[in-house]
Residue frames as a rotation matrix with the C-alpha (Angstrom) as fourth column:
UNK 1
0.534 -0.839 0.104 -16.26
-0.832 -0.543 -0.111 31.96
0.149 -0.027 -0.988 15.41
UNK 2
0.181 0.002 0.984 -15.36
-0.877 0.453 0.160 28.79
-0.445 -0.892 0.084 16.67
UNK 3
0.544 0.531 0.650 -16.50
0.052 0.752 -0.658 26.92
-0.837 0.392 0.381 13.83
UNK 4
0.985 -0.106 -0.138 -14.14
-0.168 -0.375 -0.912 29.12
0.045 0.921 -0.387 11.54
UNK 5
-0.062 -0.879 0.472 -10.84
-0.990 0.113 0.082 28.43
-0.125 -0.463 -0.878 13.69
UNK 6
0.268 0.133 0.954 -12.05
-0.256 0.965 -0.063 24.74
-0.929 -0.228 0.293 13.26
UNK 7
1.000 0.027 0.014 -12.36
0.006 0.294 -0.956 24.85
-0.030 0.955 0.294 9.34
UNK 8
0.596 -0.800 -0.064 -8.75
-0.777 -0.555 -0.299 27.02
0.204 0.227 -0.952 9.35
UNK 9
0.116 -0.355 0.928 -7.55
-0.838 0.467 0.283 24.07
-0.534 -0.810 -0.243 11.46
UNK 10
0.461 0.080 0.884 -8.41
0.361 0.893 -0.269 21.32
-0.811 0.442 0.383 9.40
UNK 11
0.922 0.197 0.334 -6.93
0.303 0.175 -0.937 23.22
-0.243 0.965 0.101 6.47
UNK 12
0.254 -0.957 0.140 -3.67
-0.960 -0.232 0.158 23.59
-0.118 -0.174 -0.978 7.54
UNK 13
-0.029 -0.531 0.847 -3.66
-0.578 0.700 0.419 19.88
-0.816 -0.477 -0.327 8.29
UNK 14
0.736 0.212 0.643 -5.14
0.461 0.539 -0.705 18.68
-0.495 0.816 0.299 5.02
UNK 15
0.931 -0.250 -0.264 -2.53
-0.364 -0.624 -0.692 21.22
0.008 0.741 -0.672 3.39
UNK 16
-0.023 -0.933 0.358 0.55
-0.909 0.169 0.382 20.00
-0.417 -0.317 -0.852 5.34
UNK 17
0.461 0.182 0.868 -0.88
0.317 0.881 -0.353 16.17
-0.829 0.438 0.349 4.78
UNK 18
0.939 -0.022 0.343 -0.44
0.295 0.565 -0.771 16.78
-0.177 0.825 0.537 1.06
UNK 19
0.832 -0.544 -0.103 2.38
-0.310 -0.303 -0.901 18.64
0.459 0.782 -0.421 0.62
UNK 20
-0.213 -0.747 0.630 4.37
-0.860 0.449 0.241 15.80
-0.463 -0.490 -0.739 2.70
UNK 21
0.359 0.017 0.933 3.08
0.088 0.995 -0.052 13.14
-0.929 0.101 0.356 0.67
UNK 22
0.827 -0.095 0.553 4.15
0.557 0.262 -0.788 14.66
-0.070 0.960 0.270 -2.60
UNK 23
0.571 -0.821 0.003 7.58
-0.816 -0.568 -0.110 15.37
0.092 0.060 -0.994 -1.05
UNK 24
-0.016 -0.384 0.923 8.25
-0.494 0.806 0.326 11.44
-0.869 -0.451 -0.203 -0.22
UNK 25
-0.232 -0.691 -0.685 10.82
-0.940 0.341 -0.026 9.75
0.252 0.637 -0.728 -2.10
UNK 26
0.822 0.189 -0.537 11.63
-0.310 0.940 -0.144 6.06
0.478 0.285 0.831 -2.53
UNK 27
-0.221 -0.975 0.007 15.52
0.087 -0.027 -0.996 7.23
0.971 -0.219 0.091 -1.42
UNK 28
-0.009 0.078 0.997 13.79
-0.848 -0.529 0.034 8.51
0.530 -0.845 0.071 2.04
UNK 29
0.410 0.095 0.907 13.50
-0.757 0.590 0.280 4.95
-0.509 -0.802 0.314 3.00
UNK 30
0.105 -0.834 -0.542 16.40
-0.920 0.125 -0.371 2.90
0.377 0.537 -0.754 2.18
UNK 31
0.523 -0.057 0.850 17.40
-0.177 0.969 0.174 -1.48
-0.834 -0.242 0.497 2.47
UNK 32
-0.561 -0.825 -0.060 20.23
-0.724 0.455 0.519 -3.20
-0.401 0.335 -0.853 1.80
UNK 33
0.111 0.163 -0.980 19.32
-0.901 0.433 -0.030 -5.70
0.419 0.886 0.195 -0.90
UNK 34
-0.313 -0.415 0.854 19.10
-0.875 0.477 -0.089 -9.32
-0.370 -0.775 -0.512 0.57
UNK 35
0.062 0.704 -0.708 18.55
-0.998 0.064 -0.024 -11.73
0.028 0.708 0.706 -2.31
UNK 36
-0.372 -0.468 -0.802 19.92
-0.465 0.841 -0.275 -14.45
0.803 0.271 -0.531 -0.98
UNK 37
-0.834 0.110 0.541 17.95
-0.537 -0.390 -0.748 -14.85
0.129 -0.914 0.384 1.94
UNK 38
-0.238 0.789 -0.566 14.93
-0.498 0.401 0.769 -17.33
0.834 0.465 0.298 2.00
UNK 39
0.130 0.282 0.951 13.07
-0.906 0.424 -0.002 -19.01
-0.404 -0.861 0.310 5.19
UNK 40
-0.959 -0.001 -0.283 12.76
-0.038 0.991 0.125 -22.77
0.280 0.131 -0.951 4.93
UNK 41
-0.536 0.778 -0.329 8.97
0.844 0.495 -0.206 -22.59
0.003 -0.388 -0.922 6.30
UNK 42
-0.454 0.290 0.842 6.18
0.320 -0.829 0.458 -20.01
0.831 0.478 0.284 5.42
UNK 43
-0.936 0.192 -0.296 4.97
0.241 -0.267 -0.933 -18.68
-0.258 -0.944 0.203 8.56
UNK 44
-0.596 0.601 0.533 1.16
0.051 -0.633 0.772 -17.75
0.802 0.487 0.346 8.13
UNK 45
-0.901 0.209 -0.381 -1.43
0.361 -0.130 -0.924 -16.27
-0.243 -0.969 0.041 11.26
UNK 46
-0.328 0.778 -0.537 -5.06
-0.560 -0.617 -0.552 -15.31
-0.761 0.120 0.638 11.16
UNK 47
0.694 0.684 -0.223 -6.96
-0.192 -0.122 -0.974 -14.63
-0.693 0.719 0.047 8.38
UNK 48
-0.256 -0.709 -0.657 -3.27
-0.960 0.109 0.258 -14.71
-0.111 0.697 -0.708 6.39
UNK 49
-0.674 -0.286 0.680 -4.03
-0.411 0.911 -0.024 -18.66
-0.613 -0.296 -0.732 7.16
UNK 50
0.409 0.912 -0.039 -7.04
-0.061 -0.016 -0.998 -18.31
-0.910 0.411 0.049 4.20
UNK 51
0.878 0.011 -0.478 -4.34
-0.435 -0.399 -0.807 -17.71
-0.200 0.917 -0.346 1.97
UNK 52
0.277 -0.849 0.449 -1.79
-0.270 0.380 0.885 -20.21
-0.922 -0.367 -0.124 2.61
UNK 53
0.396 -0.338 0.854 -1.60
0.773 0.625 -0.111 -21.62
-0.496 0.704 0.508 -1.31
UNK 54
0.816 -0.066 0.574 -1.38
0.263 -0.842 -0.471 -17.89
0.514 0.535 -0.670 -2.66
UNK 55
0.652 -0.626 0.428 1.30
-0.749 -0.442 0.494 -16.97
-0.120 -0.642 -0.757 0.02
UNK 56
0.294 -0.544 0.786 3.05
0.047 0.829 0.557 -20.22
-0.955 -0.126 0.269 -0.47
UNK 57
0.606 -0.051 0.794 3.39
0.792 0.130 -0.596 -19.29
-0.072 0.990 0.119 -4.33
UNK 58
0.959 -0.152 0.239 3.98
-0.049 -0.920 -0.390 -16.25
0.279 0.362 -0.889 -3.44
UNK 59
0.453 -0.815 0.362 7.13
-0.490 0.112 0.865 -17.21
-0.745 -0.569 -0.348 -0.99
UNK 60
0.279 -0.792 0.543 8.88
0.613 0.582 0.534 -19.04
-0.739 0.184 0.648 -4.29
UNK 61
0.753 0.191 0.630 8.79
0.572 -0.663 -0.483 -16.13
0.325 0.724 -0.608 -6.41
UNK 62
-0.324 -0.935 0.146 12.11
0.867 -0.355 -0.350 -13.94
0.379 0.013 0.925 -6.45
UNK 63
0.122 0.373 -0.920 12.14
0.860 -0.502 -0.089 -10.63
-0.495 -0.781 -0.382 -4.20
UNK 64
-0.121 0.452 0.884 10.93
0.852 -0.410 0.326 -7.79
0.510 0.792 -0.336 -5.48
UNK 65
0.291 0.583 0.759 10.44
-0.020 -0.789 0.614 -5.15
0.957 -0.194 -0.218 -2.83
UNK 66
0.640 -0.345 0.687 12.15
-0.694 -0.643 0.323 -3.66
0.330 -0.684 -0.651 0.42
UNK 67
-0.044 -0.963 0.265 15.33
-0.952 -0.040 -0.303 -6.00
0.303 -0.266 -0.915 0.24
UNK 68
-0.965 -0.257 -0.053 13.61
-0.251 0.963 -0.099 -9.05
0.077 -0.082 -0.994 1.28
UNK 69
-0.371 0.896 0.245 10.31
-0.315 0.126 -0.941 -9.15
-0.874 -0.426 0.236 0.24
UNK 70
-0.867 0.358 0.346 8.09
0.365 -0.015 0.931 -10.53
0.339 0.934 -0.118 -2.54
UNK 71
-0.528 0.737 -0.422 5.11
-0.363 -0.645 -0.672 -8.06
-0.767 -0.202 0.609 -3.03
UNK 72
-0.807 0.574 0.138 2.18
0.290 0.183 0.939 -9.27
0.514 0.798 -0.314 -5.95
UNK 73
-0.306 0.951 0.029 -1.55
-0.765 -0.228 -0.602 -8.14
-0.566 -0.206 0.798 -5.86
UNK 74
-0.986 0.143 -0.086 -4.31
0.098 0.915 0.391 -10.37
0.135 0.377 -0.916 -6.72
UNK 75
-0.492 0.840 0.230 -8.19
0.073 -0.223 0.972 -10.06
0.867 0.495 0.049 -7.56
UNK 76
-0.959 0.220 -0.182 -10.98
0.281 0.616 -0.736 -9.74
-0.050 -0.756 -0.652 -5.20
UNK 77
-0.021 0.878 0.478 -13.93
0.944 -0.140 0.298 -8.75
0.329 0.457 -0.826 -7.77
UNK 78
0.529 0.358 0.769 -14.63
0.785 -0.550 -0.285 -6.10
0.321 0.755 -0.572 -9.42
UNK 79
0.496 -0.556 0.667 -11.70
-0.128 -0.807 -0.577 -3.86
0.859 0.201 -0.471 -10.19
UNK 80
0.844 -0.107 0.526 -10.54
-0.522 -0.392 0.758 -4.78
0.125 -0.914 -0.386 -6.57
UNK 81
0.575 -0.530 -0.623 -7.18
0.103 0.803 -0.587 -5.97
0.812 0.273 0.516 -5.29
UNK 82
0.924 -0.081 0.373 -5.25
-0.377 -0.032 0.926 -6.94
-0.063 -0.996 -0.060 -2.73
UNK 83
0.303 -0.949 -0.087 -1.65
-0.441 -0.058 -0.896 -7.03
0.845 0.310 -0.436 -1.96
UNK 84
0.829 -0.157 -0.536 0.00
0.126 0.988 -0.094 -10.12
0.544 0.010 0.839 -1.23
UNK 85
0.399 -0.902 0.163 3.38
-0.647 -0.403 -0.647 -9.61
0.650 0.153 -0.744 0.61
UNK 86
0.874 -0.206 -0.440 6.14
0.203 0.978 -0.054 -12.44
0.441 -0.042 0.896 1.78
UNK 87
0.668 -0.615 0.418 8.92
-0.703 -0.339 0.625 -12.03
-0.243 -0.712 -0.659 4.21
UNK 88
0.810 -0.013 -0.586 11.32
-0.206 0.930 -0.306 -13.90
0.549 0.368 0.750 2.77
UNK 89
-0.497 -0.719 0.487 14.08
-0.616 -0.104 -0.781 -13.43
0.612 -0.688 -0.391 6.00
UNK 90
-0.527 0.414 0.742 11.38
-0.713 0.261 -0.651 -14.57
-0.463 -0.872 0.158 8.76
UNK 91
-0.927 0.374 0.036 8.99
0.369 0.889 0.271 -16.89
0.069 0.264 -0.962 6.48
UNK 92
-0.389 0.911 0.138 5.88
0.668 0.382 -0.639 -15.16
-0.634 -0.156 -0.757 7.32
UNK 93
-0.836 0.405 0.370 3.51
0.442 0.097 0.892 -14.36
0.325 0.909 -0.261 4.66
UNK 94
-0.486 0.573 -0.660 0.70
0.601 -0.329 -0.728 -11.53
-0.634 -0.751 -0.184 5.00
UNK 95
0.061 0.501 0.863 -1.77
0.996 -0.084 -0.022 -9.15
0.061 0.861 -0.505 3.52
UNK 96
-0.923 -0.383 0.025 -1.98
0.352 -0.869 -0.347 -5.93
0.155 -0.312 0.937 3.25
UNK 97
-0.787 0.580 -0.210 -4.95
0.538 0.477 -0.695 -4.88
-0.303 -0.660 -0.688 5.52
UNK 98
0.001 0.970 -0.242 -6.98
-0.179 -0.238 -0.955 -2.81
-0.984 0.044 0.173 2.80
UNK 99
-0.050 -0.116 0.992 -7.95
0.938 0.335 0.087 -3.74
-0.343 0.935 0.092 -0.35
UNK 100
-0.782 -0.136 -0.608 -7.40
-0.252 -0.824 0.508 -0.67
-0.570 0.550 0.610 -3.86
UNK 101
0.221 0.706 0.673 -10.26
0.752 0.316 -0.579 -0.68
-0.621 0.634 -0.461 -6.25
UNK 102
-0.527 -0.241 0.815 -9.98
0.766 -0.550 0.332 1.42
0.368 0.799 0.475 -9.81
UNK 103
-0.426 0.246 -0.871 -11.21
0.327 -0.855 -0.402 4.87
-0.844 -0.456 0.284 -9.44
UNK 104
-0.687 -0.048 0.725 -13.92
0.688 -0.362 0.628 7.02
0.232 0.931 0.282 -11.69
UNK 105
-0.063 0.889 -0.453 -16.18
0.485 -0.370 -0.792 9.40
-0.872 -0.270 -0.408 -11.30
UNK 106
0.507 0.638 0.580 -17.89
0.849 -0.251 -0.466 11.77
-0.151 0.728 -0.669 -14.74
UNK 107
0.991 -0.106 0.080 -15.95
-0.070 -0.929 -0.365 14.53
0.113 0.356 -0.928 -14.23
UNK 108
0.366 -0.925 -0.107 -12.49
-0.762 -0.363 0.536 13.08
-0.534 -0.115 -0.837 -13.84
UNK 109
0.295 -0.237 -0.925 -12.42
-0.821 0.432 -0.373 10.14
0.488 0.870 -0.067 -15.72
UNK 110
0.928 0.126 -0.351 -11.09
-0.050 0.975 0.217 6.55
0.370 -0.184 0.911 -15.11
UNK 111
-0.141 -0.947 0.288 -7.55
-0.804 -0.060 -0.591 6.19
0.577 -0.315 -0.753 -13.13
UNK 112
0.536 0.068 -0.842 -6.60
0.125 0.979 0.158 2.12
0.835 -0.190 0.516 -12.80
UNK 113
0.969 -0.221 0.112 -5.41
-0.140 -0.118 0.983 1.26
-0.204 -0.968 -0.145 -9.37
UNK 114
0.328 -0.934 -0.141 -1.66
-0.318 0.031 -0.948 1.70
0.889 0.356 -0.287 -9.48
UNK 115
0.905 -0.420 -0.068 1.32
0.191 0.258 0.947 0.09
-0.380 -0.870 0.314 -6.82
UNK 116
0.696 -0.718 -0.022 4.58
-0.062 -0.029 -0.998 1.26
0.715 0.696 -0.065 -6.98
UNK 117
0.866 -0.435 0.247 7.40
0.036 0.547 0.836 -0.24
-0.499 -0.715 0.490 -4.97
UNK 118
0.493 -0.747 -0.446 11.10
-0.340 0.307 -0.889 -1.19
0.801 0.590 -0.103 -5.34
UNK 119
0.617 -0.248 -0.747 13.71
0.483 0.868 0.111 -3.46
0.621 -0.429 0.656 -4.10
UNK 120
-0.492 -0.867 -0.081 15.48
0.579 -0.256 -0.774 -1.20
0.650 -0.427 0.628 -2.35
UNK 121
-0.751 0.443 0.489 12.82
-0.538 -0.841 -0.064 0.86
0.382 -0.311 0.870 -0.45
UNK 122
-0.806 0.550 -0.218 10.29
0.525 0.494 -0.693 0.33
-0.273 -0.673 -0.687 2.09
UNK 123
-0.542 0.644 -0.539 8.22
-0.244 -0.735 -0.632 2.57
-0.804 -0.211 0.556 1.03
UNK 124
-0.640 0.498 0.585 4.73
0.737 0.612 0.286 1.50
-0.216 0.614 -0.759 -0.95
UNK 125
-0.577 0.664 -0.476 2.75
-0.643 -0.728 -0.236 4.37
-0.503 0.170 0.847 -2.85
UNK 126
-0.566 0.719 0.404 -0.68
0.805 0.587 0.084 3.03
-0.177 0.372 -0.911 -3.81
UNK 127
-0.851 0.408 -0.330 -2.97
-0.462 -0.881 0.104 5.00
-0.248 0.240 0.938 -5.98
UNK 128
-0.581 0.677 -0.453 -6.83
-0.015 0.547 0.837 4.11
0.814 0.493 -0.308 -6.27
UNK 129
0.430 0.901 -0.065 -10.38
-0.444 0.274 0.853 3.44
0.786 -0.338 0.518 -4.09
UNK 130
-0.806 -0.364 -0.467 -9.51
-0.069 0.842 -0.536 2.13
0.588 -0.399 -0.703 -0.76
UNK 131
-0.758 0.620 0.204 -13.72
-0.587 -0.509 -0.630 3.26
-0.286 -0.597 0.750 0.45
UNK 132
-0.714 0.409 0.569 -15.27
0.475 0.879 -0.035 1.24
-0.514 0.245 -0.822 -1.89
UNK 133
0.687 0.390 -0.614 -16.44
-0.095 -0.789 -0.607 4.78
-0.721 0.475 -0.505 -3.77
UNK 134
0.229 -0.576 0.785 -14.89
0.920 0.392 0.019 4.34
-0.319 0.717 0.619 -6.97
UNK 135
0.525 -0.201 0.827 -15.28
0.288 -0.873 -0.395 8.47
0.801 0.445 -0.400 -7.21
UNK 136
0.886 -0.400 0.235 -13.07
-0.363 -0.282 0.888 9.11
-0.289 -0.872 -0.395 -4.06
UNK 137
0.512 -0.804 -0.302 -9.25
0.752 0.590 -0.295 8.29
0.415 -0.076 0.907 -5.36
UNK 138
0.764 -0.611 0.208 -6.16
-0.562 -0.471 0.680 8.82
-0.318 -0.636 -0.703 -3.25
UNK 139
0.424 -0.791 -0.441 -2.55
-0.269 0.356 -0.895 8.32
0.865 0.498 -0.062 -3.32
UNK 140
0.954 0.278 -0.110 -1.66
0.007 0.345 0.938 6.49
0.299 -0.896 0.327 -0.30
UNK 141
0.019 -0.985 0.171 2.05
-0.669 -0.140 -0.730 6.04
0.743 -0.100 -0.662 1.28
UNK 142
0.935 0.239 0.261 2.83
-0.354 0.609 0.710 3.58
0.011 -0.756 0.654 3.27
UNK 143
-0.040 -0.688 -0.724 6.47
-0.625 0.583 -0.519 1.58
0.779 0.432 -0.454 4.12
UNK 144
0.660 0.497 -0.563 6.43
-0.085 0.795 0.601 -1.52
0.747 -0.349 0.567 5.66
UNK 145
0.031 -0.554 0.832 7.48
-0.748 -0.565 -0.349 -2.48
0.663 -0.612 -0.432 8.57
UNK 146
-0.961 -0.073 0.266 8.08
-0.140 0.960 -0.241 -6.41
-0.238 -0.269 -0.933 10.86
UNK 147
-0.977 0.171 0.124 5.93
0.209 0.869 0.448 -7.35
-0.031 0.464 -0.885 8.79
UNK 148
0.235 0.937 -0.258 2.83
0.851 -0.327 -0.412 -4.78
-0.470 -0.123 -0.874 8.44
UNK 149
-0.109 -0.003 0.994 1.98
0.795 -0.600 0.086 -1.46
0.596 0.800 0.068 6.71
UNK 150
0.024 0.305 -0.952 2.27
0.558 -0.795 -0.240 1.76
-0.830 -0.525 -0.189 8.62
UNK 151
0.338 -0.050 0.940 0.91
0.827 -0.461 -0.322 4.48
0.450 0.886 -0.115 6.49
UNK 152
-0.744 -0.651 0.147 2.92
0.661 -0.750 0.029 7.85
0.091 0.119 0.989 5.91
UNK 153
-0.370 0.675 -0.639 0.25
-0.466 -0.729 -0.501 10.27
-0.804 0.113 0.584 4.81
UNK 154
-0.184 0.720 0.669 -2.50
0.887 0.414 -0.202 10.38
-0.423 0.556 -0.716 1.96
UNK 155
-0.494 0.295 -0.818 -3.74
-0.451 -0.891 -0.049 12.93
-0.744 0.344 0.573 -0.47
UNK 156
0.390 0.778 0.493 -6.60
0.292 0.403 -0.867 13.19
-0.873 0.482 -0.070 -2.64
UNK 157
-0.874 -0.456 0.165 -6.40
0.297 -0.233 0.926 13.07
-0.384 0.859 0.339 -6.34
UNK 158
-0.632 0.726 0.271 -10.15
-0.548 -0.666 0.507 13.66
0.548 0.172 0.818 -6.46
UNK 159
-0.951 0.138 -0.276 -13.07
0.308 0.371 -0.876 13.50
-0.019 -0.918 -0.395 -4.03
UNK 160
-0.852 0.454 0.262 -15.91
-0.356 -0.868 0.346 13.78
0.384 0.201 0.901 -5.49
UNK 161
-0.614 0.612 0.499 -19.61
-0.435 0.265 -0.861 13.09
-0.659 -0.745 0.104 -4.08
């Protein structure tokens, strides 16, 4: 009995989960445009400090993504990537803290890792492998925030074993 009030449980939450992530917009999180805006010095911390030439390329590149950012993704073997993202108000320069890999599995087919963004919105939807199971894809949400990713919610597009 117990066990069935658990399942019921979890499938309310996995139901709500999706049908809030495939009600978020791009309008729900809104930013004033700030192209004119540029540090003088790239801030970088951590592990971000591995990538100081990529982040330093990445910081002369025009902004692209929540008003004063520059967003780009970049390899990290096989089918993986990782997303690059520059602060160009504050200077500092960071990753985003999981990598996307392409997604396939026999009975659904191939589905390439996808990022969609714009300059007006905080909000990042990322579609693709973030398990390192190439048959497990999801559509993440996520909108950034001083300089980090808080995610929204998640839903599968398929999950298979």
């Amino acid at each position: 009995m117990k066990n069935n009030v658990l399942i019921v449980g979890l499938m309310v939450v996995v139901i709500q989960t999706s049908v809030k992530a495939e009600s978020i917009n791009f309008e729900d999180y809104p930013v004033q445009n700030t192209q004119d805006v540029f540090a003088k010095n790239i801030i970088l911390k951590g592990k971000n400090q591995k990538y100081r030439t990529l982040l330093t390329e990445l910081s002369k590149q025009e902004i692209n993504f929540a008003g004063h950012y520059v967003l780009d993704s970049f390899g990290c073997g096989g089918g993986c990537q990782v997303l690059a993202t520059y602060n160009a108000k504050t200077g500092y320069g960071f990753l985003h803290p999981q990598n996307f890999s392409d997604c396939y599995s026999q009975t659904h087919g191939f589905i390439s890792r996808d990022y969609e963004f714009q300059n007006n919105s905080r909000l990042l939807v990322v579609t693709g492998s973030r398990s390192s199971k190439p048959y497990q894809c999801e559509k993440v949400y996520y909108f950034v925030h001083e300089n980090s990713f808080k995610e929204i919610a998640q839903h599968w597009i398929y999950k298979s074993n």
